[in-house]
Every structure is written in structure tokens, then in C-alpha cells.
C-alpha positions as YAML, in Angstrom:
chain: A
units: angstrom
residues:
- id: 1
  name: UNK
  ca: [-8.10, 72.61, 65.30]
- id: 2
  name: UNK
  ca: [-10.72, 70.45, 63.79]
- id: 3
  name: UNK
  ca: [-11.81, 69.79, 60.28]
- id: 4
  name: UNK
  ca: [-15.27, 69.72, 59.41]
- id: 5
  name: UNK
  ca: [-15.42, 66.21, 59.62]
- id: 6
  name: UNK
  ca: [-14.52, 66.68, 63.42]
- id: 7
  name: UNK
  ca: [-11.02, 64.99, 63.47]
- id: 8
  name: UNK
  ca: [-8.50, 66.63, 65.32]
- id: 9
  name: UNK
  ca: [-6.11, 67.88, 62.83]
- id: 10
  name: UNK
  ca: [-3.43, 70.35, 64.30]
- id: 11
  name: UNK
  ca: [-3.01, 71.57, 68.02]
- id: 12
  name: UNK
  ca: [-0.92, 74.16, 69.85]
- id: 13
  name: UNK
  ca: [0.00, 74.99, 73.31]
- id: 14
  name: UNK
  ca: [0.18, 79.08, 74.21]
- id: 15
  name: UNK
  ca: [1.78, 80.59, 76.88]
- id: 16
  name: UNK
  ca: [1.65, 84.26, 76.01]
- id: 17
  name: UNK
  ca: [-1.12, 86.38, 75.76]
- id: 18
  name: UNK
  ca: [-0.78, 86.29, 71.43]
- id: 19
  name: UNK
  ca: [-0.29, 83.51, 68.70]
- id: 20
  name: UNK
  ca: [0.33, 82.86, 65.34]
- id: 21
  name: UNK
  ca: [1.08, 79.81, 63.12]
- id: 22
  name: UNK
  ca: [1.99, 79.39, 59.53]
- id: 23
  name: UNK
  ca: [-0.28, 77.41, 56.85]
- id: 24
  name: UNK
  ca: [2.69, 75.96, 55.33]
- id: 25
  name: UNK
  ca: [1.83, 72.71, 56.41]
- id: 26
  name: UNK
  ca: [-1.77, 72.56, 56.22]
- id: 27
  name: UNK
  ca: [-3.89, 71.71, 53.60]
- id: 28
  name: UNK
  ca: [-6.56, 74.07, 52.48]
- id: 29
  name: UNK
  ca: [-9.89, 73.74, 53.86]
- id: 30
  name: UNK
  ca: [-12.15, 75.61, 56.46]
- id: 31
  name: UNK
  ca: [-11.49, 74.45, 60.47]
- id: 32
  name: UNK
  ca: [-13.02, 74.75, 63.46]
- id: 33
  name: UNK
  ca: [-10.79, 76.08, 66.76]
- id: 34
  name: UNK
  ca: [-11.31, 76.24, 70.19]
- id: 35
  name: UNK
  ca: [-9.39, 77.95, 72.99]
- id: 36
  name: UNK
  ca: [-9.29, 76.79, 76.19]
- id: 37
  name: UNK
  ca: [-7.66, 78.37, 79.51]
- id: 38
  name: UNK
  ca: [-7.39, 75.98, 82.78]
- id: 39
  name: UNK
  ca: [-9.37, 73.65, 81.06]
- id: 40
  name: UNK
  ca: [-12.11, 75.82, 80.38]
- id: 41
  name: UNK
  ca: [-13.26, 76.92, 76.62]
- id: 42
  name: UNK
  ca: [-12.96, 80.62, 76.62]
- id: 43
  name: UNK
  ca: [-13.43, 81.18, 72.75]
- id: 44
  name: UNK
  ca: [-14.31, 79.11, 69.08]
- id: 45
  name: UNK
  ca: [-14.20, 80.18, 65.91]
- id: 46
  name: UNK
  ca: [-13.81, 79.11, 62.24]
- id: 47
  name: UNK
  ca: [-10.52, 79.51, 59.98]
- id: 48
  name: UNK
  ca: [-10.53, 79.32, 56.49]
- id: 49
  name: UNK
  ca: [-7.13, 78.51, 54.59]
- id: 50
  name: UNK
  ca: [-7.15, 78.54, 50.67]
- id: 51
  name: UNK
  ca: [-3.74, 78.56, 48.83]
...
């Protein structure tokens, strides 16, 4: 996950077809994600978080 800035700011490795993370630890803001599988990006997206 990216901030708009572009700095890397959180990521995750999946090994199951589903995911989920809590926002605990993150601080509000919109983000920019990307999924990759065998190195290839197979989705983006944006994420918003507010408290």
C-alpha cells in the first residue's frame, strides 16, 4: 500500500484466495494498492480509511 505521496507504507503477503487487515494501526488517509501474483500486477485500487 502506498500513500499518495507514493511511499510505501504497509505491505502484506497472501496465500489464500481472500484477505483482510485491520486499520488499527494505520493512520487515516486515502492509499493506493496493488496486487500482484508471480510477479505480475493482476489488480489496483484505492482505499480510503477515516476514523
Amino acid at each position: 500500500m502506498f500513500n499518495m505521496q507514493g511511499n510505501l507504507v504497509n505491505s502484506f503477503e497472501v496465500n489464500s484466495g481472500s484477505f483482510s487487515f485491520s486499520k488499527n494501526n494505520m493512520n487515516s488517509g486515502v492509499f493506493i494498492y496493488k496486487v500482484k501474483k508471480n510477479g505480475s500486477i493482476v489488480g489496483t485500487g484505492k482505499l480510503v480509511i477515516t476514523d
